[in-house]
N, C-alpha and C positions, 0 to 999 in steps of 0.2 A: 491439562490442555483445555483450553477454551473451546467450546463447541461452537459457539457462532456471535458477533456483535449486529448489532442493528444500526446502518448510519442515514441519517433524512439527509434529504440533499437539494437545494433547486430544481438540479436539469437531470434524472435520472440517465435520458440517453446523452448527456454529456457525458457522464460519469462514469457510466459503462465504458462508453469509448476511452477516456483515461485509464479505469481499473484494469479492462481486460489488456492494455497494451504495458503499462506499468506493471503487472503484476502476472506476466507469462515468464517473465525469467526467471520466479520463481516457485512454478509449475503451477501458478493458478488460473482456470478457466472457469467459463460461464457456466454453472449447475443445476438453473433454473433464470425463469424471465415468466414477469406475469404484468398486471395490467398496473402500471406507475411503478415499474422495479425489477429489479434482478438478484440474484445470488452468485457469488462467484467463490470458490474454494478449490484448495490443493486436495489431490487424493486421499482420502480417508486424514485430510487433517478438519483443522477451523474454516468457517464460511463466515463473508459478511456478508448481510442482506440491505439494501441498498432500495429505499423509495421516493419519489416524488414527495418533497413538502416544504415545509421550512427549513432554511439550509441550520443544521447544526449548531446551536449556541450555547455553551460556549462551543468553537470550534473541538475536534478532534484528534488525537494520536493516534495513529494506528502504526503499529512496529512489527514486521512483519520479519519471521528467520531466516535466512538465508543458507544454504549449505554453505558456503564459501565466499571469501572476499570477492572473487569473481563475479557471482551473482549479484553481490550488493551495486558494484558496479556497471551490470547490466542492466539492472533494477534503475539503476541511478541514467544511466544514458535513457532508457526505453522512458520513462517519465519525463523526461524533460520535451523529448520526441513527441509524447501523446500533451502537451501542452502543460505539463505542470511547473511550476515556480523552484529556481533552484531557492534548498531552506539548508545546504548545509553539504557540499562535494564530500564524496566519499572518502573516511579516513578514520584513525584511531579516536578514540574519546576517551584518552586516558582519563579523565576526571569521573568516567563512570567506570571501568577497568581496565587494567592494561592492553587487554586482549578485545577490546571492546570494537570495531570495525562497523562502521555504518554510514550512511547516505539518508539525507532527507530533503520532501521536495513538498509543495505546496500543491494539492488536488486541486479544481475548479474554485470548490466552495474556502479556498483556505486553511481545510485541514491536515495537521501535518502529517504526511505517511513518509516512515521509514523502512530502511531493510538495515539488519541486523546482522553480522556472523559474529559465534564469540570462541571461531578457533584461530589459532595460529598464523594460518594461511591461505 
């Protein structure tokens, strides 16, 4: 398990505002804030740490787990809500596994974040 990534970004309180509302459906909140940045992570899982500067180049993937297709889909509504770019409505990827179930949407800066479940249902 990853313990944390680091992503540069333009507008950090843009991004906050996108992260924390994209990424409550799948239990993650704000863990930390300091001066040009925040941290946001699930309970005892990964955090990204997120600061003011040059936006990311090349751009970003962030794939984030989901328990269940449910959340991928809430993931996927709650994003687009907090202003992110549809990159992809939630659905099968059989080309990456049968079981493969994900939603991806474009943050601020362009980087693609997804949500991922790879059960059943």
């Amino acid at each position: 398990m990853l313990d944390h990534v680091s992503l540069s970004v333009s507008d950090a309180g843009r991004s906050q505002a996108f992260y924390t509302k994209a990424l409550a459906p799948l239990g993650y909140k704000i863990i930390s804030q300091y001066d040009g940045g925040f941290g946001i992570g699930a309970d005892g899982g990964s955090a990204i740490w997120v600061s003011s500067g040059a936006a990311q180049k090349p751009i970003a993937h962030l794939a984030f787990r989901a328990g269940d297709r449910k959340q991928v889909e809430a993931f996927y509504r709650a994003a687009l809500a907090a202003g992110g770019q549809d990159n992809g409505k939630p659905g099968i990827r059989d080309n990456y596994a049968p079981t493969y179930y994900a939603a991806f949407v474009l943050d601020p800066d362009g980087n693609n974040v997804e949500a991922v479940c790879h059960a059943t249902s």
